[in-house]
C-alpha positions in Angstrom: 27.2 4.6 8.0 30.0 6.8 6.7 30.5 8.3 3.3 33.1 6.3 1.1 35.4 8.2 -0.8 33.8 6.1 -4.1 30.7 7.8 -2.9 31.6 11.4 -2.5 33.3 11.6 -6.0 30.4 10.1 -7.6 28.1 12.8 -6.1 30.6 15.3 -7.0 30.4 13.8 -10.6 26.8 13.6 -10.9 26.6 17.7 -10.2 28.9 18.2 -12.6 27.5 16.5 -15.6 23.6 16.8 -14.3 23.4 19.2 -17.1 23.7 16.6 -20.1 22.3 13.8 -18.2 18.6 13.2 -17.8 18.7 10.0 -16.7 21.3 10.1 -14.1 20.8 7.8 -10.4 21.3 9.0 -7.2 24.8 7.3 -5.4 23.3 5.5 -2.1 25.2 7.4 0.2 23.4 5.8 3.9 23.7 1.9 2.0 27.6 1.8 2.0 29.6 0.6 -0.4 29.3 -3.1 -0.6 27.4 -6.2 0.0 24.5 -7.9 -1.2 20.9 -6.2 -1.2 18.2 -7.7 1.2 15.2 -9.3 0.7 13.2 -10.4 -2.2 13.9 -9.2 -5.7 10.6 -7.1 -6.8 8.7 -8.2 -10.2 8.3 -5.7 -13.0 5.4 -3.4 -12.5 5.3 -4.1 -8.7 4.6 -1.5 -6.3 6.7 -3.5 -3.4 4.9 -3.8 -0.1 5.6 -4.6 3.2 8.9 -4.6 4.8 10.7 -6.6 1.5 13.0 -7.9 4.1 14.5 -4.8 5.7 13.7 -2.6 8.4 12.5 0.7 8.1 15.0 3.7 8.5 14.6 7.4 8.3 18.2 7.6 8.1 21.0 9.9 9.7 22.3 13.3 8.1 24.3 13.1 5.2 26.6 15.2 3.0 27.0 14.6 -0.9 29.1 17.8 -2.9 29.2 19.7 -0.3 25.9 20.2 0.9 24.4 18.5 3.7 21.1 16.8 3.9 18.4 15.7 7.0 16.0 12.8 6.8 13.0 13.1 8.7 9.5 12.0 9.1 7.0 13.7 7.0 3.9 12.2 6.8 2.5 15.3 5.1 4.9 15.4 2.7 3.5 17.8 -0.5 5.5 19.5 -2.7 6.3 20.4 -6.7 9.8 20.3 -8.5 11.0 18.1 -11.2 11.6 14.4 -11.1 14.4 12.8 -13.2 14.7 9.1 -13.7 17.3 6.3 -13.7 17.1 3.0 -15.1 20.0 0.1 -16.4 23.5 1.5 -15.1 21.8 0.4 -11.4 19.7 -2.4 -12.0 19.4 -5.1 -9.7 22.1 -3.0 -7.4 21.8 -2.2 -3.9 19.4 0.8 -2.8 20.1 2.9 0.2 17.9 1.4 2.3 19.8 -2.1 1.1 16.7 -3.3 -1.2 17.0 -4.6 -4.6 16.7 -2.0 -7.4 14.8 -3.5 -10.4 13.8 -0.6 -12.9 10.7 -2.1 -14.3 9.5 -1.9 -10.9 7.3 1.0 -9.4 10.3 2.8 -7.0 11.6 6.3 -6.7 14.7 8.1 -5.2 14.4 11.2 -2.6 16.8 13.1 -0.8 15.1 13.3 2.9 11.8 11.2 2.7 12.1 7.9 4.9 12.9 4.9 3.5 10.3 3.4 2.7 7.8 6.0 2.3 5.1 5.6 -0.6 4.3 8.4 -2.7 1.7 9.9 -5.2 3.5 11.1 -8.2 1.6 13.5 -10.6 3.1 14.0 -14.1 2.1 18.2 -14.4 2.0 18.1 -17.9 -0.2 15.4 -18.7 -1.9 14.5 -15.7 -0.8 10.7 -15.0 -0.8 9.7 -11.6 1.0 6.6 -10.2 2.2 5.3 -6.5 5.8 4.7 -6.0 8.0 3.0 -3.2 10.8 5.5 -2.2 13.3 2.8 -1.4 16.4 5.5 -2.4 18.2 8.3 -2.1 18.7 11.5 -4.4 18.6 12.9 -7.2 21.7 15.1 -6.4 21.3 17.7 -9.5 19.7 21.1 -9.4 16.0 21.6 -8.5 15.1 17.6 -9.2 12.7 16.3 -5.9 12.3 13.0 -7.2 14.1 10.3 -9.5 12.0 7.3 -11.0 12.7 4.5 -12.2 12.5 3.7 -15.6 9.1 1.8 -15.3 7.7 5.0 -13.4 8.5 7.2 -15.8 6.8 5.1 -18.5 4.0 5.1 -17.2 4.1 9.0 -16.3 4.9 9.7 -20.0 8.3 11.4 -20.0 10.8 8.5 -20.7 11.9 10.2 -23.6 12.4 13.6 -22.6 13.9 12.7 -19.2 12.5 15.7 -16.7 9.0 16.7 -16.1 7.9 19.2 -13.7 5.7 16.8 -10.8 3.8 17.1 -7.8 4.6 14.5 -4.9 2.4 13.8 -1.8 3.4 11.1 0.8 0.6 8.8 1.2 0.1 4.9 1.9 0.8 1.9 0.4 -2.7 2.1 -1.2 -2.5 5.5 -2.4 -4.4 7.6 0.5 -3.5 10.2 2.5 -2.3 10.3 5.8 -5.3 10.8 8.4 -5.9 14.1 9.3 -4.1 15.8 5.9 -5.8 19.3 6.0 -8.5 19.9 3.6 -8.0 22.6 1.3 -10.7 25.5 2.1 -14.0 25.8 0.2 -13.9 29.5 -1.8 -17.6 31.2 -1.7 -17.2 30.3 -5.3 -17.5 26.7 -6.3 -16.7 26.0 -9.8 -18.1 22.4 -11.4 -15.5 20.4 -13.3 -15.6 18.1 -15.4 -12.8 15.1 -16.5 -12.0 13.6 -19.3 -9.4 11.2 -20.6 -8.3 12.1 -24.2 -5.9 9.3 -25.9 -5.8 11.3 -29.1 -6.6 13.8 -31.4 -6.7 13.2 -35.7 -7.2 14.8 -38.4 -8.6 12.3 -39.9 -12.2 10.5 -38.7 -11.1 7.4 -39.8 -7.9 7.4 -37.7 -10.1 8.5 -35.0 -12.3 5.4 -35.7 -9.8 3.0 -35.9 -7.9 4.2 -32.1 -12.0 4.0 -30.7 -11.6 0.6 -31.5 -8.4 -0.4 -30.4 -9.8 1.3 -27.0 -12.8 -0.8 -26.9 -11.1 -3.7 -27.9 -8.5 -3.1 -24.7 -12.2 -2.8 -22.7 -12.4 1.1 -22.6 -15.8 2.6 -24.0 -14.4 5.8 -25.6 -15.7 7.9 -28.7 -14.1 10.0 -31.1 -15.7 13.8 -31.1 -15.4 16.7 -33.4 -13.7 19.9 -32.9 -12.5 23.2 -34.4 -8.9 24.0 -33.3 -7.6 27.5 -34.7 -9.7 27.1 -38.2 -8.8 22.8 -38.2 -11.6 20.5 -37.7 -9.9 17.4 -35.6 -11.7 14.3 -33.8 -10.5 14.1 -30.5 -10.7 10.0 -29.2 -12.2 10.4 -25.1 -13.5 9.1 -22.6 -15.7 10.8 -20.0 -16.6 12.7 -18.6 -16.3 12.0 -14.8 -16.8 13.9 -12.2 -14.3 13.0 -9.7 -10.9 13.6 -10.9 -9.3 10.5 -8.8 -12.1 8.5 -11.0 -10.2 9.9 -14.2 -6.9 9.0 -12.8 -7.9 5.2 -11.9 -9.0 5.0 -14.8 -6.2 6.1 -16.8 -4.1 4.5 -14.7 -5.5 1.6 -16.6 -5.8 2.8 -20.0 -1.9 3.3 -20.1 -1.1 0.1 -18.5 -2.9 -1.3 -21.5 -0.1 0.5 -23.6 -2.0 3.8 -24.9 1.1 5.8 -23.3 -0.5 9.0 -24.8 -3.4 9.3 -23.0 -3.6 12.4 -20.3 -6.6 14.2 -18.7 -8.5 17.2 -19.6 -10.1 19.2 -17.1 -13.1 21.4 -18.4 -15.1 23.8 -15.8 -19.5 23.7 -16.6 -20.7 27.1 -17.0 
């Protein structure tokens, strides 16, 4: 479908005032510029599946502020930038593949991937992992791969500041790879690793005591432990370790749907 005008100076808005935005949403230049969205209105914290009442699209080239972009299968999808994420201004609107856009649900925004594709979004800095449906297109504003919505980026830890640095791999709609992904090669060296989940770290024992508690009462067996930190002796609150990262990632999957929005991973390598 063609490009409104509406469309075009919105996306020639958006680069201009990407700078002071962090929460900005992509326009939905393939969904046109009117009409009702399709299908069944997700629940919040939903990971839609199935076809939600529309039919799968890769879409056709499109041009937003001058630059042109090229949808196109890629089941291998993998690769690192920053995700942004968008939330109020567009909920319960029309996405560009014509679904409904609720922002406590567990959808993204990407410029080429097709729609839907799911996806396994890393949060770099703290290690949070979640699946998303990419029902959308953008974001539009410098080196931003991905934008979330506000639900995602909950539960990935960076509502507040607005842009993290993420890695995204296409995968299914339960979170595995596509079949035949390549294997990344074994080194002569092997290092052993070991994962833990950290949801704090006090000054105080006490405050230590009281988060272990809160943890266990939420049905998480964690246990505060003592450490020296440049001269400071703190209690760090963990669970772990395990030795399969993707154990550590279920796992905190659940630990911050349970509302401990701090909690990230620590990787340590055995000597």
């Amino acid at each position: 479908m063609m490009l409104t005008k509406k469309h075009i100076i919105a996306g020639i808005l958006v680069v201009a005032l990407g700078a002071c935005s962090s929460n900005w949403s992509s326009p939905t230049p393939t969904s046109g510029g009117g009409g009702a969205p399709s299908g069944r209105y997700p629940n919040d914290n939903e990971l839609p599946k199935g076809d939600q009442g529309v039919k799968r699209k890769v879409g056709t080239p499109y041009k937003v502020a001058g630059k042109w972009y090229h949808p196109k299968e890629d089941p291998y999808y993998d690769e690192v930038g920053y995700a942004s994420w968008y939330g109020k201004d567009f909920h319960g609107k029309k996405t560009a593949n014509g679904e409904y856009f609720n922002m406590n649900a567990l959808t993204a925004a990407h410029k080429t991937l097709p729609l839907p594709t799911f996806v396994k979004v890393t949060n770099l800095s703290n290690g949070r992992t979640i699946i998303l449906r990419v029902n959308d297109r953008g974001p539009f504003v410098g080196t931003r791969i991905i934008d979330i919505s506000r639900r995602g980026a909950q539960l990935l830890g960076f509502q507040k500041q607005g842009v993290t640095k993420v890695r995204v791999q296409a995968v299914d709609e339960n979170g595995n790879p596509p079949r035949g992904t390549p294997q990344p090669t074994q080194t002569a060296a092997v290092r052993d690793e070991s994962h833990y989940i950290q949801v704090g770290s006090f000054s105080s024992r006490q405050n230590a005591k009281k988060q272990v508690q809160k943890l266990k009462r939420a049905g998480h067996k964690a246990r505060a432990e003592q450490a020296d930190a440049s001269g400071r002796t703190l209690w760090r609150v963990r669970l772990g370790p395990f030795i399969k990262r993707i154990t550590a990632e279920e796992r905190l999957d659940r630990i911050v749907a349970d509302g401990f929005y701090e909690a990230r991973i620590f990787t340590e390598t055995v000597k």
